[in-house]
C-alpha atoms as a printed R data frame, in Angstrom:
    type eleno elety resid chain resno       x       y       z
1   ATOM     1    CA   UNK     A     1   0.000   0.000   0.000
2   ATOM     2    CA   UNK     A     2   0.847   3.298  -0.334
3   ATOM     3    CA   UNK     A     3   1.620   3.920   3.358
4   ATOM     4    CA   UNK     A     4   3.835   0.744   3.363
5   ATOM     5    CA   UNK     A     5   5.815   2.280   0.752
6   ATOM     6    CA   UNK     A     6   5.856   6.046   2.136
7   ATOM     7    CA   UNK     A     7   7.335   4.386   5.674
8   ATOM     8    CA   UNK     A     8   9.983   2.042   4.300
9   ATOM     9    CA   UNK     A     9  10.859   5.198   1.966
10  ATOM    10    CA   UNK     A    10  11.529   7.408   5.181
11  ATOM    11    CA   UNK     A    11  13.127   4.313   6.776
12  ATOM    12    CA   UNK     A    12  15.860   4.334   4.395
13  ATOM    13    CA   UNK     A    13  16.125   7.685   4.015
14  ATOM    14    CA   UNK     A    14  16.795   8.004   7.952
15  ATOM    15    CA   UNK     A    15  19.232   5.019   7.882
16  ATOM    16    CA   UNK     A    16  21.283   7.033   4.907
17  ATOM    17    CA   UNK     A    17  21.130  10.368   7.052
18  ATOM    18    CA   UNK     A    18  22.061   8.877   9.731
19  ATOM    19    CA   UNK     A    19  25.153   6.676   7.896
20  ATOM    20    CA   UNK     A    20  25.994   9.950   5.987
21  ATOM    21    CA   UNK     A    21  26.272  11.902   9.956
22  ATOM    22    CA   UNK     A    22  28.457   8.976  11.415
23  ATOM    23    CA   UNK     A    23  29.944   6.911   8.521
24  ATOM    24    CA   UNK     A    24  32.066   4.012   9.575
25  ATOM    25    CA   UNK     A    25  36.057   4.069  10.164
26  ATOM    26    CA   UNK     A    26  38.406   1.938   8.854
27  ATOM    27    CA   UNK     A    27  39.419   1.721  12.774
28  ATOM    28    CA   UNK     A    28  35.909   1.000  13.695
29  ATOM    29    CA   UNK     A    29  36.976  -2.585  13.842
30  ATOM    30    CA   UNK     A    30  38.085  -4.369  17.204
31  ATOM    31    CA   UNK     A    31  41.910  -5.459  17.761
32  ATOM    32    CA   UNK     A    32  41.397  -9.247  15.627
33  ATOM    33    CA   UNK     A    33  39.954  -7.527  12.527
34  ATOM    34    CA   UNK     A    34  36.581  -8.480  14.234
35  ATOM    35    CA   UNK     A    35  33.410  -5.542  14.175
36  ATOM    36    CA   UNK     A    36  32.899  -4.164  17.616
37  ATOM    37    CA   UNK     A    37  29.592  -4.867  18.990
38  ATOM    38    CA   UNK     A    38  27.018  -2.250  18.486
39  ATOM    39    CA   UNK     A    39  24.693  -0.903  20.537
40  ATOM    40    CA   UNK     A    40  21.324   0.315  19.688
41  ATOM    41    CA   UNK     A    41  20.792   3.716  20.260
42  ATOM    42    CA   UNK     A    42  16.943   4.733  21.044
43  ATOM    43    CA   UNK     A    43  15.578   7.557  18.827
44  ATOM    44    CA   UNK     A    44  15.730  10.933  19.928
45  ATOM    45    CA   UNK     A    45  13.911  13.788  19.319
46  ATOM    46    CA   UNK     A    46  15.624  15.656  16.196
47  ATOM    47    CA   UNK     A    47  17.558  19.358  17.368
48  ATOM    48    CA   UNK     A    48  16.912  22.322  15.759
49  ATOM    49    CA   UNK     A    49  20.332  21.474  13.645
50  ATOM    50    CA   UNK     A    50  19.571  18.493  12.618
51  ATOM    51    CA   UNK     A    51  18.011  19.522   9.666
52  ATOM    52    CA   UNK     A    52  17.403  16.337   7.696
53  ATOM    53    CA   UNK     A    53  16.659  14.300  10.424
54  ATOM    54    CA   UNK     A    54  13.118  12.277  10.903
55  ATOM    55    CA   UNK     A    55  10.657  13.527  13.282
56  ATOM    56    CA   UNK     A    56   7.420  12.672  14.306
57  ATOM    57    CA   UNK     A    57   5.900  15.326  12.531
58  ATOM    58    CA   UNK     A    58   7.432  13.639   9.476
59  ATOM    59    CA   UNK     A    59   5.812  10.313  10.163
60  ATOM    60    CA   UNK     A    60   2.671  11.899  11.112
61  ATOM    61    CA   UNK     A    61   3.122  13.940   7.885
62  ATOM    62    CA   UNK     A    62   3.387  10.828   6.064
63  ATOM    63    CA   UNK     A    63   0.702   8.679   7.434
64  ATOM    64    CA   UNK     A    64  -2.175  12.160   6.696
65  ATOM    65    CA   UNK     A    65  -0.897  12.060   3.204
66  ATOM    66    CA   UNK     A    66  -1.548   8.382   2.732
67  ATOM    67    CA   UNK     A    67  -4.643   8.501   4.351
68  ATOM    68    CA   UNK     A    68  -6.032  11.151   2.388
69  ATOM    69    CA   UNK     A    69  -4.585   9.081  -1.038
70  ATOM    70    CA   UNK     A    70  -7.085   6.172   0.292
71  ATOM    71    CA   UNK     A    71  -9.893   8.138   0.499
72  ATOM    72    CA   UNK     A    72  -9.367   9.507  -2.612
73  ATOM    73    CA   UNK     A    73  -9.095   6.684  -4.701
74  ATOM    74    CA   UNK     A    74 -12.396   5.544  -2.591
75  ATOM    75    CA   UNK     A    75 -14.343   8.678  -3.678
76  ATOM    76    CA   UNK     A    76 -12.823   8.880  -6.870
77  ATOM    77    CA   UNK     A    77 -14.134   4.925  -7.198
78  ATOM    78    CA   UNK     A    78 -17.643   5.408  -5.631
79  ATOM    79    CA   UNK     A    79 -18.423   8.618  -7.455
80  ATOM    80    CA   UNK     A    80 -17.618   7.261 -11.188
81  ATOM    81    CA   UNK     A    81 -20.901   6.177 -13.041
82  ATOM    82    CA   UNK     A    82 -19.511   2.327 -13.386
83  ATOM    83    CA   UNK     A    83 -20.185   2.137  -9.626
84  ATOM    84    CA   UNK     A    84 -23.819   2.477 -10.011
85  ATOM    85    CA   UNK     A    85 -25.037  -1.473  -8.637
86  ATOM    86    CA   UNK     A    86 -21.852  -2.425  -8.590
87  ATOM    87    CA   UNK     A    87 -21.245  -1.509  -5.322
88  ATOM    88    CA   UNK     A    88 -19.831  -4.147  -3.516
89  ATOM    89    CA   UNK     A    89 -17.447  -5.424  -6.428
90  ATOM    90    CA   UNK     A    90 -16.349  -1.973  -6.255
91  ATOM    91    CA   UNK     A    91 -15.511  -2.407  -1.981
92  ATOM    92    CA   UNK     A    92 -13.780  -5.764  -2.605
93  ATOM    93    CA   UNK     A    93 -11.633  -4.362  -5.251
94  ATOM    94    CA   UNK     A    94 -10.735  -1.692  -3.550
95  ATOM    95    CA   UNK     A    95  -9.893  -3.666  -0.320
96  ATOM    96    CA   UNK     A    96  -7.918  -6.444  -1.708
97  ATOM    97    CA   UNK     A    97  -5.805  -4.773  -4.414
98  ATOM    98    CA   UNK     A    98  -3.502  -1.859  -4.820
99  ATOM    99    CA   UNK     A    99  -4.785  -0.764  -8.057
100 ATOM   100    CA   UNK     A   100  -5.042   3.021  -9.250
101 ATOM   101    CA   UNK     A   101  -8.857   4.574  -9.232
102 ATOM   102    CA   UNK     A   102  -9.034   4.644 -12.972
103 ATOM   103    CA   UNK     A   103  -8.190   0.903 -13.297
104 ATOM   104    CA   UNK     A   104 -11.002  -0.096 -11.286
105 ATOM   105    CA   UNK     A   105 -13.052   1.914 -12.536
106 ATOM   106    CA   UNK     A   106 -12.757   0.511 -16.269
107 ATOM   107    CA   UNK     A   107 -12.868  -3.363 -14.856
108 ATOM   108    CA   UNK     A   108 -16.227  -2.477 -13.436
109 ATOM   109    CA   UNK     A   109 -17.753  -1.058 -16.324
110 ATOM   110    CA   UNK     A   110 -17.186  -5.154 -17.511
111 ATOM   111    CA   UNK     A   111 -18.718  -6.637 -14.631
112 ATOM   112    CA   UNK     A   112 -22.163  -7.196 -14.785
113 ATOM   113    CA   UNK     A   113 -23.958  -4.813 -11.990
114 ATOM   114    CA   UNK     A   114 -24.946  -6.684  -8.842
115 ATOM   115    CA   UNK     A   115 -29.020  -7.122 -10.259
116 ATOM   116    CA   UNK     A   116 -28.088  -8.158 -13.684
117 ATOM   117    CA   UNK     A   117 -26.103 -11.387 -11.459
118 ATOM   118    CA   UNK     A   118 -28.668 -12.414  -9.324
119 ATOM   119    CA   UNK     A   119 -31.396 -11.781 -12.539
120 ATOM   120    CA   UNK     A   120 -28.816 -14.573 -13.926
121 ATOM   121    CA   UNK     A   121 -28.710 -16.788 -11.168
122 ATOM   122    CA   UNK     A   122 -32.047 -16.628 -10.737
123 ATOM   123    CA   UNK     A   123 -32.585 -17.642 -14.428
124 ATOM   124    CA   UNK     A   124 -29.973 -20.378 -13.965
125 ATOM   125    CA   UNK     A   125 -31.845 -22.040 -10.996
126 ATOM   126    CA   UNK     A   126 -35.235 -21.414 -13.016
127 ATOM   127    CA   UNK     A   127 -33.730 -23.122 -16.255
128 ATOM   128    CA   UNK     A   128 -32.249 -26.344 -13.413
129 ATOM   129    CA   UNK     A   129 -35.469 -26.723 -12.393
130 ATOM   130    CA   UNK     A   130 -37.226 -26.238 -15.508
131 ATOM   131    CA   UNK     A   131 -35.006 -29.120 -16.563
132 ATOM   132    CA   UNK     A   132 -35.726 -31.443 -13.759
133 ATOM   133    CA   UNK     A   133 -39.765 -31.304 -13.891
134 ATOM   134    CA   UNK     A   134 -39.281 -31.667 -17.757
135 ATOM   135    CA   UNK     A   135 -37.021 -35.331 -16.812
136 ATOM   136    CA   UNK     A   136 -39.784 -36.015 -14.375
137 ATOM   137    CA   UNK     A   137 -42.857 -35.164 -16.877
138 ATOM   138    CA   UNK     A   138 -41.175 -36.959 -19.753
139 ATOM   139    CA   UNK     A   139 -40.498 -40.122 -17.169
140 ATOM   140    CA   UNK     A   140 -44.511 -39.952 -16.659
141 ATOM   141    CA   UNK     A   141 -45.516 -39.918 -19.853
């Protein structure tokens, strides 16, 4: 999702800032040749001079503008005229796939709406039975 992506994006773009602020020493290595442990440092709050550094706002920056790319590729969805009765193709296509507004929007307009399906299945079961009562008649007679 588009979220996923904004967060891994700002992930790596942290780990870089922070590699380009501290980058490693060809002494950084213990007396064998062997790494030195490292130790996890917890994340701070960024200073005023850290000016590329991550901050909460950033995140929460993030996750407002992915939110408001959901809903509108929702509205965007629900308000196009292939919608119309096809309402709840329209919800599981939006749930279960990442695709653009405009791409589900033209593989609705070739699904049938949601009353010309059950007008078929109901025609289907008509046509079964139909089919039975004719074996049954023709049995009879």
């Amino acid at each position: 999702m588009a979220y996923e992506e904004l967060r891994l994006s700002l992930s790596n773009r942290l780990a870089a800032l922070r590699e380009e602020k501290n980058p490693p020493t060809p002494n950084s290595r213990g007396a064998a040749g062997t790494a030195k442990p490292t130790v996890s440092v917890p994340a701070t709050k960024a200073k005023s001079s850290d000016t590329y550094a991550l901050t909460t706002m950033d995140v929460e920056g993030a996750r407002k503008s992915a939110r408001a790319a959901e809903r509108s590729r929702v509205a965007d969805v629900f308000a196009s005229k292939a919608s119309i009765g096809r309402e709840r193709m329209a919800a599981d296509m939006l749930a279960h796939s990442e695709e653009s507004a405009a791409t589900i929007t033209t593989r609705l307009a070739a699904i049938p709406t949601d009353a010309e399906r059950q007008a078929g299945y109901a025609a289907q079961k008509q046509q079964a039975a139909s089919q039975i009562w004719d074996r049954v008649i023709g049995k009879m007679n």
